[in-house]
C-alpha positions as CSV (number, residue, x, y, z in Angstrom):
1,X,0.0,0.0,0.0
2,X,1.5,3.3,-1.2
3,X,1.4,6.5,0.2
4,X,-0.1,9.7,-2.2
5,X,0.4,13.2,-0.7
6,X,-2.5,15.3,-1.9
7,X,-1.9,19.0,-2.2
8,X,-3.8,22.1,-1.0
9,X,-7.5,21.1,-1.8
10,X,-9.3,24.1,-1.3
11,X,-12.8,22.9,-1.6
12,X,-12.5,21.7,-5.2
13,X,-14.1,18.4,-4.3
14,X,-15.1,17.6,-7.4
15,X,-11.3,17.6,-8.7
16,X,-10.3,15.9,-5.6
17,X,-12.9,13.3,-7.0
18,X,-11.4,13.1,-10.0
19,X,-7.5,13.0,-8.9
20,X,-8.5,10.0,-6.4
21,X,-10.2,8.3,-9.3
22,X,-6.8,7.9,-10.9
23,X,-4.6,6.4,-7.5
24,X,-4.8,3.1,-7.0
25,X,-8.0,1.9,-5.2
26,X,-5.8,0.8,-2.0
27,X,-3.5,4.2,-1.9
28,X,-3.3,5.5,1.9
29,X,-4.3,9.3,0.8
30,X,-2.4,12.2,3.1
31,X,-3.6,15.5,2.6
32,X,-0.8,18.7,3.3
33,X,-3.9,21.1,4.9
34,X,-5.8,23.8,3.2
35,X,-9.0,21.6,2.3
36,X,-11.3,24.7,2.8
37,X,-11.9,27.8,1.5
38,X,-11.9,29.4,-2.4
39,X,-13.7,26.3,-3.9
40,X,-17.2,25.8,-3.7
41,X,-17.4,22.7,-1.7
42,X,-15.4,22.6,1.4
43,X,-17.8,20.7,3.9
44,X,-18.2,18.2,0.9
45,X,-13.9,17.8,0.8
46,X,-13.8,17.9,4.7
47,X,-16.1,14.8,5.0
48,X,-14.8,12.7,2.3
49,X,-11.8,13.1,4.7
50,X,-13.4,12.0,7.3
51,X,-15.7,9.5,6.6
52,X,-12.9,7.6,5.0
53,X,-10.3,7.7,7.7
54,X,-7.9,9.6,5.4
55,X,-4.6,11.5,7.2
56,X,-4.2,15.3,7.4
57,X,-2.3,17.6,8.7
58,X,-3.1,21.3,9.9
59,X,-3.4,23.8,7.3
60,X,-3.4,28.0,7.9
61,X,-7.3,27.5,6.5
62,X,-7.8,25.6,9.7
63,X,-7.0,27.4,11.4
64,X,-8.5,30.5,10.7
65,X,-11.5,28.6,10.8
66,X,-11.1,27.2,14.2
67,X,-10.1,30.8,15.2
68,X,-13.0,32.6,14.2
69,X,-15.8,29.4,13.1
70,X,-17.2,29.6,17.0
71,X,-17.2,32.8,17.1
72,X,-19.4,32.7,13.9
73,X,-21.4,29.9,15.2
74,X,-22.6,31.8,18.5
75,X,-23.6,34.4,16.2
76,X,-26.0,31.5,14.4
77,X,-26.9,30.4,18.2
78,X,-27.4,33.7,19.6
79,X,-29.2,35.7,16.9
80,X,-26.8,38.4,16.4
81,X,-25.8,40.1,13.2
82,X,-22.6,37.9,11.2
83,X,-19.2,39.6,11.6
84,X,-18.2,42.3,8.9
85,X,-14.8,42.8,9.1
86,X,-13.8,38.8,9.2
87,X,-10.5,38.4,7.7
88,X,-11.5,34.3,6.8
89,X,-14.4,35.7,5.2
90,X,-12.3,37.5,2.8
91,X,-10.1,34.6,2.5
92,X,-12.4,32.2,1.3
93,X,-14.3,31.4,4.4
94,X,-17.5,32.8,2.8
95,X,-17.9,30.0,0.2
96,X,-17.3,27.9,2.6
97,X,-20.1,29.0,5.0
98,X,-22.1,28.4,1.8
99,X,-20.9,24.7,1.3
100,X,-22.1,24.1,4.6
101,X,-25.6,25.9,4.1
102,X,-25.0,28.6,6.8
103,X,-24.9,32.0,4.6
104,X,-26.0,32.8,1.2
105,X,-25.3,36.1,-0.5
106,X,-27.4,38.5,-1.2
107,X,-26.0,42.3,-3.2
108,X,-22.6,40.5,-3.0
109,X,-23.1,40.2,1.4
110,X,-23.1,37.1,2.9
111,X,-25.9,36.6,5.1
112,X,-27.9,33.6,7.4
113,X,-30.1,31.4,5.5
114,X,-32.9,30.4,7.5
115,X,-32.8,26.8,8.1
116,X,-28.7,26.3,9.2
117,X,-29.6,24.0,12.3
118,X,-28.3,20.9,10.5
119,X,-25.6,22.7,8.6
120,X,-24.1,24.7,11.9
121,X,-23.8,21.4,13.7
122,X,-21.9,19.6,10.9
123,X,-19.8,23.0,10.8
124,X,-19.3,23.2,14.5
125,X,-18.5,18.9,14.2
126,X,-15.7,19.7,11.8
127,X,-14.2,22.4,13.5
128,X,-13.4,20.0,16.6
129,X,-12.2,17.6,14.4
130,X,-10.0,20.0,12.8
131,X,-8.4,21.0,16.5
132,X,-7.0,17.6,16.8
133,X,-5.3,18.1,13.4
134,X,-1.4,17.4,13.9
135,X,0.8,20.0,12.6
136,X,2.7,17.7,11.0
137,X,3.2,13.4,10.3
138,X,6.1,11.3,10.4
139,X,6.2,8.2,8.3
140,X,9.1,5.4,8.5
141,X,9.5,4.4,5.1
142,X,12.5,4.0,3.2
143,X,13.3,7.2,1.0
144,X,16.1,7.5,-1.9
145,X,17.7,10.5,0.3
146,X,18.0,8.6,3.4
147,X,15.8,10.8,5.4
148,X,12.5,10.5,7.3
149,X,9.7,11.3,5.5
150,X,7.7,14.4,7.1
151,X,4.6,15.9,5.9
152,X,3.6,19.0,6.8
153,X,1.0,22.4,5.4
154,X,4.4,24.7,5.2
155,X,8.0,23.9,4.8
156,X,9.7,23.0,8.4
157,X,13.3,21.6,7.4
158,X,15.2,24.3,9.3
159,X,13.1,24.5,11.7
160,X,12.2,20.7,12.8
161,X,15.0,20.5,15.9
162,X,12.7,23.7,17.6
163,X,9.8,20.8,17.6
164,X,11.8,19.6,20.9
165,X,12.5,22.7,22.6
166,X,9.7,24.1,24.6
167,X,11.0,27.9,24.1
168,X,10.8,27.4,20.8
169,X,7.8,25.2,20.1
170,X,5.8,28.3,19.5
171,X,7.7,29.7,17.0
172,X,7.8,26.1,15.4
173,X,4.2,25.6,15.0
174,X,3.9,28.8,13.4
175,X,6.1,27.9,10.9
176,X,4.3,24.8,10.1
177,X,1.7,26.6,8.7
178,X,2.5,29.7,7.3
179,X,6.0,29.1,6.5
180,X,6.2,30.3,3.0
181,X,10.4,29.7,2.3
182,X,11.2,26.8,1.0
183,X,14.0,24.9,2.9
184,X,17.2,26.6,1.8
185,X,19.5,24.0,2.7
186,X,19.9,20.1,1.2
187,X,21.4,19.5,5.1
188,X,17.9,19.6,6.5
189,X,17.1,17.0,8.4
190,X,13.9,15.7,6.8
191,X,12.9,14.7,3.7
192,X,10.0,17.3,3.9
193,X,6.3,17.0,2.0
194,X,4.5,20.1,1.9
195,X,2.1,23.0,-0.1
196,X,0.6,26.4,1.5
197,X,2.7,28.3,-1.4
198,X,1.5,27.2,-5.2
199,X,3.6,26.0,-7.9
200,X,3.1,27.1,-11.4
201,X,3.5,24.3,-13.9
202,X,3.6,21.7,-11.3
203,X,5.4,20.6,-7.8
204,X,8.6,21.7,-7.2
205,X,10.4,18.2,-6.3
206,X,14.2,18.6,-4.7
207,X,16.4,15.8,-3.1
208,X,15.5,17.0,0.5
209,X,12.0,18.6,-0.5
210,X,8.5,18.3,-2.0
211,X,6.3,21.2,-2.6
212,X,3.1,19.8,-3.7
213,X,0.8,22.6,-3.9
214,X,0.0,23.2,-7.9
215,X,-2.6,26.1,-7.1
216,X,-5.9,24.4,-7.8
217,X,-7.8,27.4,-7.0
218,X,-6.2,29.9,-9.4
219,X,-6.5,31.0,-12.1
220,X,-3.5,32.4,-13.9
221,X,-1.6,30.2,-16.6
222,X,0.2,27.1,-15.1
223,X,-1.7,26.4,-12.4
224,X,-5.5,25.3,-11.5
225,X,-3.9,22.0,-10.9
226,X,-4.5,19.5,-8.3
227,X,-1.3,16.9,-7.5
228,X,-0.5,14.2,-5.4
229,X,3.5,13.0,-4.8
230,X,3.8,8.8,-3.9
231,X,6.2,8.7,-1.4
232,X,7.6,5.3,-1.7
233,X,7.7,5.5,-5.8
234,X,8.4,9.6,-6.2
235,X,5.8,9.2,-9.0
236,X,3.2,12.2,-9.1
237,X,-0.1,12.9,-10.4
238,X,-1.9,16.1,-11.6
239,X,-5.5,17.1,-12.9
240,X,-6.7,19.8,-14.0
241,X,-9.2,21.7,-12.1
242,X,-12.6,20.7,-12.7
């Protein structure tokens, strides 16, 4: 059983549909983060990851939506007026208020649809699933360069030995999700898997580092791709966004 290491999602679901329909029916499917937000169907990508039991780290997207989804939820539960000044909102979290059936828009506003019950329990479900999200996943299998294999949402090469030192932890599990330098050196001690920054014209694949973020949600020329890296094999596969 092979390991595929899916890159930033972003509620394209129906692309992630269509990449998985091309691994091998037993692949073990790890996704780097970011499986919310821009696309149109994050609650539909967040349960496929669920229900199946698939790995995943924690993404900056996550985050933001653990940060401020309870907030947003008491708003639901207490009947006061959404936020208007939400940084997730204008980061993608709108559509995917609307994948779960919370908000729709109206003049180009977001605002509550009337029936959310079912929809602001499935959201408020994910979110706690989402806080148990490890910032990054360790996996003992044989690589070419020697080193263990760590997936993670942002690069942490240079900074994996702060993982260990409480004064530094903070720092450390910053970087693992908005880190947006690749590692610099070949020294590093992992062989690192990660996205959070898109490629253009597909991953960027080094001896000590993956990046395997190929921009599904944009739109500019060379990316709008969705990619996955095998870690035992180094084979990859892309598809265009649907």
């Amino acid at each position: 059983m092979n390991h595929y290491v899916i890159g930033d999602v972003h509620g394209h679901y129906t692309t992630l549909m269509k990449l998985v329909s091309l691994l091998p029916t037993d692949a073990r499917l790890v996704f780097v983060g970011d499986l919310i937000d821009r696309g149109p169907s994050s609650a539909d990508v967040v349960r496929f990851v669920r229900e199946n039991h698939h790995l995943s780290v924690l993404g900056n997207h996550e985050e933001a939506m653990i940060t401020q989804g309870f907030a947003i939820s008491r708003c639901f539960e207490m009947g006061e007026a959404l936020p208007t000044h939400s940084i997730w909102f204008s980061n993608g979290g709108v559509r995917t208020l609307r994948s779960y059936g919370l908000v729709r828009l109206e003049e180009g506003k977001p605002v509550k649809c009337d029936d959310y019950a079912e929809g602001l329990q499935r959201f408020k479900d994910d979110m706690k699933w989402m806080e148990k999200l490890p910032l990054y996943l360790e996996f003992p299998i044989h690589h070419p360069s020697g080193k263990t294999v760590v997936v993670s949402h942002a690069p942490i090469g240079s900074a994996w030995e702060m993982r260990n030192v409480d004064s530094m932890y903070g720092t450390f599990a910053r970087l693992a999700t908005t880190n947006r330098r690749d590692p610099d050196s070949a020294d590093a001690p992992i062989f690192n898997i990660f996205g959070h920054t898109p490629m253009q014209n597909g991953p960027r694949i080094r001896d000590h580092f993956v990046n395997i973020d190929t921009g599904c949600y944009k739109e500019e020329e060379g990316y709008g791709l969705l990619s996955a890296y095998c870690i035992e094999t180094g084979d990859v596969m892309s598809v265009k966004r649907e």
